[in-house]
N, CA, C and O atoms as CSV, one atom per row, in Angstrom:
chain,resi,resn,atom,element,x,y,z
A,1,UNK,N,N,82.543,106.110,123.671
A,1,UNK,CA,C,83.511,105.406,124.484
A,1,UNK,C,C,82.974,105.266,125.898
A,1,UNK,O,O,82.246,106.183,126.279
A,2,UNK,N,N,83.188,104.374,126.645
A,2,UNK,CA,C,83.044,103.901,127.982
A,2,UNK,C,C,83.582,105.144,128.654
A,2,UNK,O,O,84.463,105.816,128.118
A,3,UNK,N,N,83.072,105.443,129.787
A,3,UNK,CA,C,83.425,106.421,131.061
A,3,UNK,C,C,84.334,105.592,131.851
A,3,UNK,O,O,84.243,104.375,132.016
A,4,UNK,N,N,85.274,106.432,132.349
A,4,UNK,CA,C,86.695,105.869,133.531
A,4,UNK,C,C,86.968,104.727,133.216
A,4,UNK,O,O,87.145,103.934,134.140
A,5,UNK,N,N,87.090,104.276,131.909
A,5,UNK,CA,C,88.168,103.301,131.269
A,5,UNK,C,C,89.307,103.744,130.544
A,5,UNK,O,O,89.759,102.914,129.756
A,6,UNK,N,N,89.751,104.587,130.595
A,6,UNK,CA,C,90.783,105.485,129.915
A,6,UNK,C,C,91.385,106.450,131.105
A,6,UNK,O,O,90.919,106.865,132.167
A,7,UNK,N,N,92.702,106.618,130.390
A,7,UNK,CA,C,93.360,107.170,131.891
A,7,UNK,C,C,93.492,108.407,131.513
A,7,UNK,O,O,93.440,108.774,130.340
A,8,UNK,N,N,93.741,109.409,132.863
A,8,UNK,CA,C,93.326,110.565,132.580
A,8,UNK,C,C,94.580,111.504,132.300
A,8,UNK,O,O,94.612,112.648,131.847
A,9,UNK,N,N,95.786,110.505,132.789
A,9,UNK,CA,C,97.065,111.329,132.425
A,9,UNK,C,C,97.931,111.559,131.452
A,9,UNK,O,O,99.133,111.804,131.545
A,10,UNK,N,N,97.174,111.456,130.392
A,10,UNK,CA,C,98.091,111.750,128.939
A,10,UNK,C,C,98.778,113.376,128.628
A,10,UNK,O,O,98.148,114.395,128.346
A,11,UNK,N,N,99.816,113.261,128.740
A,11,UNK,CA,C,100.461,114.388,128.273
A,11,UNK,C,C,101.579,114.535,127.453
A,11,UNK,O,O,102.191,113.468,127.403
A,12,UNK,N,N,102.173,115.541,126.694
A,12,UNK,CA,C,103.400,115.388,126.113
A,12,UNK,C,C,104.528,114.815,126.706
A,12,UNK,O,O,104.952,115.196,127.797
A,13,UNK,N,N,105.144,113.735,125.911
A,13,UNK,CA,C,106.665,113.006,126.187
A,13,UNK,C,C,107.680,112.997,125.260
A,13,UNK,O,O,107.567,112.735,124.062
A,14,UNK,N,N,108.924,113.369,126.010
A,14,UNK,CA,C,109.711,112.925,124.478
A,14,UNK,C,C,110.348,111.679,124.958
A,14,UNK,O,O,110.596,111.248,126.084
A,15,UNK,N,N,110.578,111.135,123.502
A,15,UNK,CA,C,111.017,109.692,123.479
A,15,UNK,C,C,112.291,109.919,122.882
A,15,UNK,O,O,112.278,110.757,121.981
A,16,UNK,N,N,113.557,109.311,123.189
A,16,UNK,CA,C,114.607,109.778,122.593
A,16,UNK,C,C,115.577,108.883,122.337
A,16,UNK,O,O,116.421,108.546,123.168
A,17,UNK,N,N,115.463,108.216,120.527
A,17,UNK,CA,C,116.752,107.239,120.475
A,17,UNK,C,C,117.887,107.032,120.727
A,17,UNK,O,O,118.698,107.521,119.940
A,18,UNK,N,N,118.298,106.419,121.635
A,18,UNK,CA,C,119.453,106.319,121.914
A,18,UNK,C,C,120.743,106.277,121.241
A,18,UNK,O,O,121.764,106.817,121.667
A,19,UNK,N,N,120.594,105.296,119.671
A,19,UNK,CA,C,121.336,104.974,118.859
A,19,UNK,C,C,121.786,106.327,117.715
A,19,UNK,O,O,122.903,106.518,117.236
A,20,UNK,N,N,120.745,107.005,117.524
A,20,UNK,CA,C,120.815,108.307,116.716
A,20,UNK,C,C,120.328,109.828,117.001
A,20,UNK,O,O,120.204,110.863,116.345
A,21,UNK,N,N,120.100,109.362,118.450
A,21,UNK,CA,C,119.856,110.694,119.373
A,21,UNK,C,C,119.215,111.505,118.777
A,21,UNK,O,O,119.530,112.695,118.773
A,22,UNK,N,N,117.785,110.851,117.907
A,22,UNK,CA,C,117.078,111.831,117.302
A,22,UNK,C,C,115.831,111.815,118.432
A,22,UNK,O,O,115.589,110.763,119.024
A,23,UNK,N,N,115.057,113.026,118.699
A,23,UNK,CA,C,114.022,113.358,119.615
A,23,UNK,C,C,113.043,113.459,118.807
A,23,UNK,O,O,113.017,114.052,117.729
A,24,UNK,N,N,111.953,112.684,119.497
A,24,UNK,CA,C,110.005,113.119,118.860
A,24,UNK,C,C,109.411,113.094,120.148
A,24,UNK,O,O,109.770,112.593,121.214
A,25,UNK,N,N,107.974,114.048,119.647
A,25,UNK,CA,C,107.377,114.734,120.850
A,25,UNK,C,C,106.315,113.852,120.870
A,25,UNK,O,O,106.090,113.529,119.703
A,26,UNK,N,N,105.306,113.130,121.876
A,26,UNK,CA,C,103.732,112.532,121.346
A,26,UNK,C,C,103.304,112.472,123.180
A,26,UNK,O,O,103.764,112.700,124.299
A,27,UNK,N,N,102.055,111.972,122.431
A,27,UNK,CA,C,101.082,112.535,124.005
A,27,UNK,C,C,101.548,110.524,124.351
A,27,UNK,O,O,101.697,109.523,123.651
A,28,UNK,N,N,101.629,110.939,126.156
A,28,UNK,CA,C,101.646,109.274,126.794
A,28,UNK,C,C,101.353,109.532,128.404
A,28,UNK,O,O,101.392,110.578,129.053
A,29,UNK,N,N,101.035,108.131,128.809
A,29,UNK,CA,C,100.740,108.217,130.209
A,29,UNK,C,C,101.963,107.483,131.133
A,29,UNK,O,O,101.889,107.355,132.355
A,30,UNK,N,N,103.096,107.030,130.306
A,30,UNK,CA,C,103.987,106.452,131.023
A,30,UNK,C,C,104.932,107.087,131.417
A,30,UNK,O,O,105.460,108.013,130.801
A,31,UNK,N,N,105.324,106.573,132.720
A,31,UNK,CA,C,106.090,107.253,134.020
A,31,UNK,C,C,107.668,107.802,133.610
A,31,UNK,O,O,107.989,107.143,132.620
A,32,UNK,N,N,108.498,108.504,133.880
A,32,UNK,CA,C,109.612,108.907,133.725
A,32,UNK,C,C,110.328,109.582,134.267
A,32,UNK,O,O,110.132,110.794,134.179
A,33,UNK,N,N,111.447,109.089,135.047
A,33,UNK,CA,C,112.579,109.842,135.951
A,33,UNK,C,C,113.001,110.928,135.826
A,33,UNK,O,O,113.263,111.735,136.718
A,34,UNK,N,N,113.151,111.099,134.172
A,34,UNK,CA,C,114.432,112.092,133.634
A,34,UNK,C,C,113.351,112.954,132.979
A,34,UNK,O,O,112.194,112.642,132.696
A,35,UNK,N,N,113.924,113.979,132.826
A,35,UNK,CA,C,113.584,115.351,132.248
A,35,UNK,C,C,114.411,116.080,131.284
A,35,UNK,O,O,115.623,116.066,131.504
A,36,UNK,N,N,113.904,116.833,130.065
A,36,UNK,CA,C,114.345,117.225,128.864
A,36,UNK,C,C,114.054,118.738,128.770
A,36,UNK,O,O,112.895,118.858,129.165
A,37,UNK,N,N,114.493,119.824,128.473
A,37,UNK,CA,C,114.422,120.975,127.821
A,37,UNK,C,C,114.221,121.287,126.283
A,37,UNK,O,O,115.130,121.551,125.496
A,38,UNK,N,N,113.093,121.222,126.040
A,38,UNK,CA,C,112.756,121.215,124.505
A,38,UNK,C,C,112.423,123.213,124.339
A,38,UNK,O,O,111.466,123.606,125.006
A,39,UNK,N,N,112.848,123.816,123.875
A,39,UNK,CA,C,112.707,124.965,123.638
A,39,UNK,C,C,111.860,125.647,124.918
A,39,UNK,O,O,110.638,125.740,125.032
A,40,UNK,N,N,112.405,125.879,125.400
A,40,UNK,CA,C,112.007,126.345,126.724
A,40,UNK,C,C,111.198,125.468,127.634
A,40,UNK,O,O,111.144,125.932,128.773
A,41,UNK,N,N,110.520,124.278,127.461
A,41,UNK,CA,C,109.353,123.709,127.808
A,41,UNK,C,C,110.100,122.752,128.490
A,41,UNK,O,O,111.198,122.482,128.002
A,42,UNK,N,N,109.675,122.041,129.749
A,42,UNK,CA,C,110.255,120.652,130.239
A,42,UNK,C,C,109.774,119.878,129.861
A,42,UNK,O,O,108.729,120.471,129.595
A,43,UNK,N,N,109.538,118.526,129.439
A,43,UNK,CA,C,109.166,117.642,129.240
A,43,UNK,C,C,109.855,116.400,129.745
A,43,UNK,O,O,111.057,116.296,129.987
A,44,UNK,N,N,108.526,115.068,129.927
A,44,UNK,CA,C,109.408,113.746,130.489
A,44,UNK,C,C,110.281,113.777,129.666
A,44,UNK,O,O,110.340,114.550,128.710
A,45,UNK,N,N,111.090,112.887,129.971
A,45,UNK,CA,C,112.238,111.951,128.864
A,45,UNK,C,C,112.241,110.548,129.172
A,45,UNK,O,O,112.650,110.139,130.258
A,46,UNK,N,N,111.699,109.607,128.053
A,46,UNK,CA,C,111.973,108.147,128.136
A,46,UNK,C,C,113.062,107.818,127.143
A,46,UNK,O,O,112.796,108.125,125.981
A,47,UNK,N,N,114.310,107.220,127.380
A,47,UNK,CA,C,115.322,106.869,126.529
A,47,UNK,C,C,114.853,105.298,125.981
A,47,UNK,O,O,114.473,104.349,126.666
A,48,UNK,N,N,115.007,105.380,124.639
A,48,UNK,CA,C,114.649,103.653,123.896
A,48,UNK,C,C,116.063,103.617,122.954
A,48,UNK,O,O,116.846,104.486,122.568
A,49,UNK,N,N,115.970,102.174,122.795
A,49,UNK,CA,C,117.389,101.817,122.114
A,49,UNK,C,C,116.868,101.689,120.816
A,49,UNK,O,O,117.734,101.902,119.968
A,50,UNK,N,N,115.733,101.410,120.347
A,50,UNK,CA,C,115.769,101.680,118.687
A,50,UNK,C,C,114.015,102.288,118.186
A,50,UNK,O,O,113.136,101.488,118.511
A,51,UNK,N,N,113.741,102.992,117.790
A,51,UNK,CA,C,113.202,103.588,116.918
A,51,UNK,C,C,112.550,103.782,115.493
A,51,UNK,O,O,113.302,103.327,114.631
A,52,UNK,N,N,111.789,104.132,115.153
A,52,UNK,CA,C,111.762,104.045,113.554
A,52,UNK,C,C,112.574,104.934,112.643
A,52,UNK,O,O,112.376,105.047,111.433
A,53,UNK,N,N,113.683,105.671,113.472
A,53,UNK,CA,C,114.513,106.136,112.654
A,53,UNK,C,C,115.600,105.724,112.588
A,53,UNK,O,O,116.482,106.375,112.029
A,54,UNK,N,N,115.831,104.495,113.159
A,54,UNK,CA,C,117.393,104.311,113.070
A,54,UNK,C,C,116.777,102.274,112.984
A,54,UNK,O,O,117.586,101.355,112.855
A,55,UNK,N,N,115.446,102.101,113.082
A,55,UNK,CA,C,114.997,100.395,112.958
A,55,UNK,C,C,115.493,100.186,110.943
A,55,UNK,O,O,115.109,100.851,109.981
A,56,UNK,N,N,116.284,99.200,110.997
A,56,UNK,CA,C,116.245,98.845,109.564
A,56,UNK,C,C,115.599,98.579,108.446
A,56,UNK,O,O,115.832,98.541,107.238
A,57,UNK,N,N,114.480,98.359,109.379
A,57,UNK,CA,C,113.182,98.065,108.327
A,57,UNK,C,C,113.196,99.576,107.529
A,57,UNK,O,O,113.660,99.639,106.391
A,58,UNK,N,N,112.645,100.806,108.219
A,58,UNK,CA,C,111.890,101.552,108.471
A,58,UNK,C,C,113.247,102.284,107.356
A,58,UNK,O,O,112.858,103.030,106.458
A,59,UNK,N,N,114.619,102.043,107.478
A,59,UNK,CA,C,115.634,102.807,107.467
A,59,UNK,C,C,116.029,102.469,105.625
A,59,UNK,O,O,116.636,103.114,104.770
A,60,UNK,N,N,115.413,101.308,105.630
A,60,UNK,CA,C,115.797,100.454,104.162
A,60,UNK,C,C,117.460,100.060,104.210
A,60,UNK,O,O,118.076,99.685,103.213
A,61,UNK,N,N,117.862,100.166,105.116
A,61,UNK,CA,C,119.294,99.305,105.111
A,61,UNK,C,C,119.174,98.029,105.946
A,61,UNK,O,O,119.863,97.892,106.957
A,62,UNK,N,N,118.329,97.114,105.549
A,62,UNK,CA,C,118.516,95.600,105.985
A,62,UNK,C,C,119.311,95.062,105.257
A,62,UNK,O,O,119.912,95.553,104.301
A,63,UNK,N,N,119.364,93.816,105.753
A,63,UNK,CA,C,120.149,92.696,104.930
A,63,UNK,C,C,118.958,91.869,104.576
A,63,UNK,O,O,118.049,91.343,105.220
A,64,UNK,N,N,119.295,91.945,103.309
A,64,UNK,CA,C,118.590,90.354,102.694
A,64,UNK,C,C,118.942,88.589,102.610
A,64,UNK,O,O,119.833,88.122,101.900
A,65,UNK,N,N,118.162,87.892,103.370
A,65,UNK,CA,C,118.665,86.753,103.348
A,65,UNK,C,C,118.650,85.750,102.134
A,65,UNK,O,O,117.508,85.422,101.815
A,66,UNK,N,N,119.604,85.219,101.427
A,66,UNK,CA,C,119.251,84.392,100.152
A,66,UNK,C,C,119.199,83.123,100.735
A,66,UNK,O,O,120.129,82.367,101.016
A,67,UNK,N,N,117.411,82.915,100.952
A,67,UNK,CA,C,117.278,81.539,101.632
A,67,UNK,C,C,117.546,80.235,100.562
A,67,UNK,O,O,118.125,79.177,100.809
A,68,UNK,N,N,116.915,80.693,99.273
A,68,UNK,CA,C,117.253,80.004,97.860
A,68,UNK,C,C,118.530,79.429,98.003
A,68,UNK,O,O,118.721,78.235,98.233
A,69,UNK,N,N,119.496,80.376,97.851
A,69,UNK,CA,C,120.747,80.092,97.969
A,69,UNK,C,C,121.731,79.034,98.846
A,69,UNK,O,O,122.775,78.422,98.619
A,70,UNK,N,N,120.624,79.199,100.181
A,70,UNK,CA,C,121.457,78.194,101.141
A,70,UNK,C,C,120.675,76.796,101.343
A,70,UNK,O,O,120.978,75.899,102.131
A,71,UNK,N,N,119.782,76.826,100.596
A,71,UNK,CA,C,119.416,75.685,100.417
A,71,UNK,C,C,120.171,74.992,98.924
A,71,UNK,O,O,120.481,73.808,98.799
A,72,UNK,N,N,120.293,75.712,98.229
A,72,UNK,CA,C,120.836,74.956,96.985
A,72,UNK,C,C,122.072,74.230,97.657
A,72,UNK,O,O,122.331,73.033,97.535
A,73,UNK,N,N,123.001,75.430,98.600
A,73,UNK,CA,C,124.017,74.842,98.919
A,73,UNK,C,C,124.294,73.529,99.867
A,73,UNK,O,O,125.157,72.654,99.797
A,74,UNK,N,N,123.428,73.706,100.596
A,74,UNK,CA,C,122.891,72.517,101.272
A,74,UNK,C,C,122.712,71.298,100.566
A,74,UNK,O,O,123.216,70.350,101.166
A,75,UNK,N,N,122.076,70.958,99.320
A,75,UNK,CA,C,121.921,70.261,98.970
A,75,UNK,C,C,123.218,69.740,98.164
A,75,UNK,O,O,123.438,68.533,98.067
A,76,UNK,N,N,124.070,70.716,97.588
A,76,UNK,CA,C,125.364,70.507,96.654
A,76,UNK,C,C,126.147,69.581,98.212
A,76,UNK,O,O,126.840,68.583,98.018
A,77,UNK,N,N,125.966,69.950,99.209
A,77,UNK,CA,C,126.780,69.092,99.967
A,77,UNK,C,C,126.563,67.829,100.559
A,77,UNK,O,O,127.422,67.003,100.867
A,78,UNK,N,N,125.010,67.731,100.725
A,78,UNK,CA,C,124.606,66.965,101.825
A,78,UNK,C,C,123.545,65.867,100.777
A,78,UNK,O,O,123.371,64.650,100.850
A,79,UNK,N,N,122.952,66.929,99.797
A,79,UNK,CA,C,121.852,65.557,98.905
A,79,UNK,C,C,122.071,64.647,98.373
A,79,UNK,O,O,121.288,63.708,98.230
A,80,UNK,N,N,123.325,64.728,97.910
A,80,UNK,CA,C,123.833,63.228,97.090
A,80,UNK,C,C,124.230,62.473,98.195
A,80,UNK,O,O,124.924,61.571,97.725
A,81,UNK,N,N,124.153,62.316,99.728
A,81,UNK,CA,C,124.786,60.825,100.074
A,81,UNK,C,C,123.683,59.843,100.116
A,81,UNK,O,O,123.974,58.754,100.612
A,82,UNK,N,N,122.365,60.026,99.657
A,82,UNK,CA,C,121.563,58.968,99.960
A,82,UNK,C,C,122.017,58.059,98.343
A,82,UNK,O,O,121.983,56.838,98.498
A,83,UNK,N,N,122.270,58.353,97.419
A,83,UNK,CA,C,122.685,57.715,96.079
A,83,UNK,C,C,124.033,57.088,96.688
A,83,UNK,O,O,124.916,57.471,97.455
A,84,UNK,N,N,123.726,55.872,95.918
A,84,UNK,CA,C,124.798,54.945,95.906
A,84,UNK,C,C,125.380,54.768,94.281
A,84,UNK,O,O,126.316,54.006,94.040
């Protein structure tokens, strides 16, 4: 790797969903106001509104879109006016 292209301040952060107030720990260099008590230890705190524990993908409760479907319907309404 290249010398002094990488920053030198990586340290533990917690990141903490907002939506399911679940906490994970990982190394980062970005800035943060607030502060957390994780078992005795301080750590930053960055608050995010969604996560991979509460993102739908990730969660398997999406909705599925039936694009099939709204096109058929589309057409039951709208395809027959070109016929005379």
């Amino acid at each position: 790797m290249k010398q002094g292209i990488h920053p030198e301040n990586y340290r533990p952060v917690v990141f903490k969903d907002m939506s399911n107030e679940e906490t994970f720990i990982t190394r980062s260099t970005i800035t943060a106001k607030e502060t957390i008590d994780i078992d005795g230890v301080t750590y930053p705190l960055i608050k995010v509104e969604i996560s991979s524990s509460s993102h739908p993908f990730y969660t398997g409760k999406q909705k599925l879109v039936d694009t099939a479907g709204r096109v058929d319907k589309f057409m039951s309404r709208y395809g027959n006016r070109t016929k005379k």
